[in-house]
C-alpha positions as CSV (number, residue, x, y, z in Angstrom):
1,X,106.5,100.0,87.8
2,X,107.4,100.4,91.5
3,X,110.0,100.1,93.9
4,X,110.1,98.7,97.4
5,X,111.1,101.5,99.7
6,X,111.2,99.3,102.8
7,X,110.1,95.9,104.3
8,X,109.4,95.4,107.9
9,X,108.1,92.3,110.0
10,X,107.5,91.5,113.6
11,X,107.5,88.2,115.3
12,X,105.6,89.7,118.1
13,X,102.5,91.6,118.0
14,X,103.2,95.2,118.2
15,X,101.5,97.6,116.1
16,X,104.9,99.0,114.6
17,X,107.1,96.2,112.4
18,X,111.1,96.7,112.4
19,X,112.6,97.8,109.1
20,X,114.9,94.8,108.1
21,X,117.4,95.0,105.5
22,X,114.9,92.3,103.7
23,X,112.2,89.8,104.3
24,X,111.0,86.5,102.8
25,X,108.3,85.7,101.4
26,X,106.8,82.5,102.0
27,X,104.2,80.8,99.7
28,X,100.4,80.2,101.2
29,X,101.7,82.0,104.5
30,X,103.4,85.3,104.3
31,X,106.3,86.6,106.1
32,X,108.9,84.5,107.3
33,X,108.8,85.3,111.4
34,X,106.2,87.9,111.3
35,X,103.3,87.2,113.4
36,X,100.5,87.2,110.7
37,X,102.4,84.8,108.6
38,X,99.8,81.4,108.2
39,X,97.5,79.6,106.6
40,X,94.8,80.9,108.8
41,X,93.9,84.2,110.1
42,X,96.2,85.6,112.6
43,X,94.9,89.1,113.0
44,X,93.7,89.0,117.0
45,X,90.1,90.5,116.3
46,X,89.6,88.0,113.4
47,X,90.8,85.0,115.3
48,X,88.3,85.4,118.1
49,X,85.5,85.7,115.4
50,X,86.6,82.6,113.3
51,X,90.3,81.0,113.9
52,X,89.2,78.8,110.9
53,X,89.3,81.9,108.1
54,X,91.9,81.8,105.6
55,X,94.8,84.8,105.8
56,X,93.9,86.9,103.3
57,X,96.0,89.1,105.1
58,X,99.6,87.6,104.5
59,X,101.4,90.3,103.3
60,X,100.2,94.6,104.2
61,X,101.5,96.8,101.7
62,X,101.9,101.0,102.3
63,X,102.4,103.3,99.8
64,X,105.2,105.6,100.9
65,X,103.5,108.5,99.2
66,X,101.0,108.1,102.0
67,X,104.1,108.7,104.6
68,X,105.1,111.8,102.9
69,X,101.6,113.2,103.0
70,X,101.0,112.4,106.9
71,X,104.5,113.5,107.4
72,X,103.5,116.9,105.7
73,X,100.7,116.8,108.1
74,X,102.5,117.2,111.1
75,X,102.5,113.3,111.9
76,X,105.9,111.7,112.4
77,X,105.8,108.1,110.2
78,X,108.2,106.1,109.0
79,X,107.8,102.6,107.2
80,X,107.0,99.8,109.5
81,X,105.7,102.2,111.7
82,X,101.8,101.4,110.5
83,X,102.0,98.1,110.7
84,X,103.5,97.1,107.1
85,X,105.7,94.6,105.7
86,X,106.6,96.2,102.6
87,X,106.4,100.2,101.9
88,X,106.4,101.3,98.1
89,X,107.1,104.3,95.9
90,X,105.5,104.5,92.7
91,X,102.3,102.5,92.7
92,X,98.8,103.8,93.1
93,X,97.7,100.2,95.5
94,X,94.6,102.0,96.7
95,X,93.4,101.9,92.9
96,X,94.7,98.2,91.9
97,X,91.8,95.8,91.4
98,X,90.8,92.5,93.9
99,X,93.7,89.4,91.9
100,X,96.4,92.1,90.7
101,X,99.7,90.5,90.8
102,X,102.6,92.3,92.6
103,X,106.0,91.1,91.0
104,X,108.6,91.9,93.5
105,X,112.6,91.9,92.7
106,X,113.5,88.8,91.7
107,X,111.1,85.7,92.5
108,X,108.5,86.7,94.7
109,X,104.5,87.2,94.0
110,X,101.9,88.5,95.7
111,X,98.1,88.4,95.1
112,X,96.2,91.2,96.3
113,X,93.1,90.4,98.2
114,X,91.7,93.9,99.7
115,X,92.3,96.6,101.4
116,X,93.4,97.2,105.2
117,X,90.4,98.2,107.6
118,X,92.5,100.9,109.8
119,X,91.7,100.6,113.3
120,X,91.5,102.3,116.4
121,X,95.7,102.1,117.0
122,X,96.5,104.0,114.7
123,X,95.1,107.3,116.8
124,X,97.1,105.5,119.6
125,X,100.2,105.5,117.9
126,X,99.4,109.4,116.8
127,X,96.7,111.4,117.9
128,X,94.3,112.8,115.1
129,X,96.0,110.0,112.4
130,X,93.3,108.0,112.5
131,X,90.9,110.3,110.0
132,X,93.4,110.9,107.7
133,X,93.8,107.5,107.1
134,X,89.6,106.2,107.0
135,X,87.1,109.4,106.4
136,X,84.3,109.2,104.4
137,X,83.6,111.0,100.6
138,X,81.3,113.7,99.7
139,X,79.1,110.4,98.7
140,X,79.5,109.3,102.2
141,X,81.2,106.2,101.2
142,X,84.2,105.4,103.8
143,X,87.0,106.0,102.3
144,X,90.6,103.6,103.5
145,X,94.1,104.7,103.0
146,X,96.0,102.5,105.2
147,X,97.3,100.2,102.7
148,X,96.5,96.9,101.0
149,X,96.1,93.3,101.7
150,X,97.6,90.4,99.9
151,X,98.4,86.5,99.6
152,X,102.1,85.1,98.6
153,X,102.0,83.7,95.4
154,X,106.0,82.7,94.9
155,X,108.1,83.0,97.2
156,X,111.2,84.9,97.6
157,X,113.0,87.7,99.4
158,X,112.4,91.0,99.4
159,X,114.6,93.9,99.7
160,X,114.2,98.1,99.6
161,X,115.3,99.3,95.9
162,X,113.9,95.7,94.5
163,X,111.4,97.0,91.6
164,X,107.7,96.5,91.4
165,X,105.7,95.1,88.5
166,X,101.7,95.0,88.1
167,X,100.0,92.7,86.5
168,X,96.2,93.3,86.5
169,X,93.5,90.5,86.3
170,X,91.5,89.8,83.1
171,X,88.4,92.2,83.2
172,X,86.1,93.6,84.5
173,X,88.2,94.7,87.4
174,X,86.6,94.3,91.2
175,X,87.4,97.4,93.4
176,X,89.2,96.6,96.5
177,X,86.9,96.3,100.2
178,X,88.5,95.4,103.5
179,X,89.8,91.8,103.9
């Protein structure tokens, strides 16, 4: 089990999200008033390849672990400030499997679909972030620590301190790849 640390949404696109004191969640689209909430794809580089994709990336989710670590790093983050709707404390997301079920406070589910394929503003926001979020193993497989993806399953709101439940699929488990 996990706790939210933070939620965060934009109606705009900016690459930061405002902290709010909660969000909702809105089944089949996402955020209420964030600018990726929707059926279809609303992330700028995916819309100009195919407008017609489904969102697979409704909801972003941040371990605040990951903060900590960048903070210790010398890079000044705070939740919202890569781009996330909800930060959380306690849960290992780069490890869940493709269908795990977040349970979030009260009501709301969410489905996650993948993992988040950092790009190129997150060294815009702070120089030299950028490879401690995506770098590649001694395997030379890339490696992404910028959070996962998901889909709203039930809706609901969402609020810092609301605990986190996991529910994994049925095996065999599918590792995560960007969505």
């Amino acid at each position: 089990m996990g706790t939210v640390a933070a939620v965060s949404r934009s109606a705009e696109y900016t690459f930061t999200k405002p902290v709010q004191d909660r969000i909702r969640l809105v089944v089949g689209l996402g955020v209420e008033g964030d600018v990726h909430a929707g059926v279809t794809v609303k992330h700028r580089s995916r819309v100009r390849r195919d407008p017609s994709q489904p969102n697979l990336r409704q909801v972003h989710l941040m371990h605040a672990e990951l903060h900590d670590e960048l903070n210790d790093l010398g890079f000044a983050v705070d939740a919202g400030q890569l781009g996330e709707n909800v930060t959380t404390r306690g849960i290992d997301l780069l490890s869940l499997p493709t269908g795990a079920l977040l349970r979030i406070g009260d009501t709301a589910v969410v489905e996650v679909t993948g993992l988040r394929n950092p790009c190129a503003q997150i060294e815009a926001f702070r120089e030299g972030l950028l490879r401690h979020v995506v770098h590649r193993d001694d395997h030379d497989e890339v490696v992404r620590r910028a959070g996962i993806m998901s889909v709203v399953r039930v809706g609901g709101d969402v609020r810092p301190g609301d605990a986190i439940h996991v529910e994994l699929p049925a095996g065999p488990h599918s590792p995560l790849r960007p969505v």
